[in-house]
C-alpha positions, 0 to 999 in steps of 0.5 A: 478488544480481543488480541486478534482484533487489535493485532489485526488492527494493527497490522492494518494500520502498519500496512497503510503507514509502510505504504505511505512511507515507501511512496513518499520515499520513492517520490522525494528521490525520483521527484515524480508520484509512483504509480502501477505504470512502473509495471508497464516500463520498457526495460524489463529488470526495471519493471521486475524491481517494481513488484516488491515495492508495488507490493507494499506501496499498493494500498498508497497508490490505490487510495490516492487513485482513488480519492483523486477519482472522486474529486475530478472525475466524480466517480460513484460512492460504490466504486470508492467503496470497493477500492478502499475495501481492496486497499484495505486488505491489501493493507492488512495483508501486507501489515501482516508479513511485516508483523512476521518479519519484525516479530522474527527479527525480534524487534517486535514481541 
């Protein structure tokens, strides 16, 4: 496996496990699943803290939408395809800047 296919893989895998954590953080202190609907709050400074987390939660939420749509609406194999595909490259993307700040910070080389 070359250096950019396994850096890449694991800015992927980095994503995906900074998402999971922030979500299941975000849960065991609201006691409550977040969601995109954070976005949509009355109050605005609420809603604009919500952008960095919805950030990097992201590809979190989108798969768990996404899964749970299968199984109770029964949703198409393309549509779940197409969601994990952008979950996917959100995750990539997101697994990227973390990398960057890790490796800025010196605590990843």
């Amino acid at each position: 496996m070359s250096p950019e296919a396994l850096n890449s893989l694991l800015a992927l895998l980095l994503g995906f496990a900074v998402a999971g954590a922030l979500v299941n953080g975000y849960q065991a202190f609201v006691q409550k699943q977040p969601g995109f609907g954070l976005l949509a709050q009355e109050a605005a400074p609420k809603a604009f803290a919500a952008v960095p987390f919805l950030v990097f939660a992201a590809p979190f939420i989108i798969m768990r939408n996404t899964l749970l749509g299968r199984q109770i609406e029964g949703r198409r194999f393309e549509f779940v395809m197409m969601a994990t595909i952008i979950a996917g490259f959100w995750s990539l993307m997101s697994g990227t800047f973390v990398l960057m700040v890790l490796e800025t910070a010196g605590l990843f080389a």
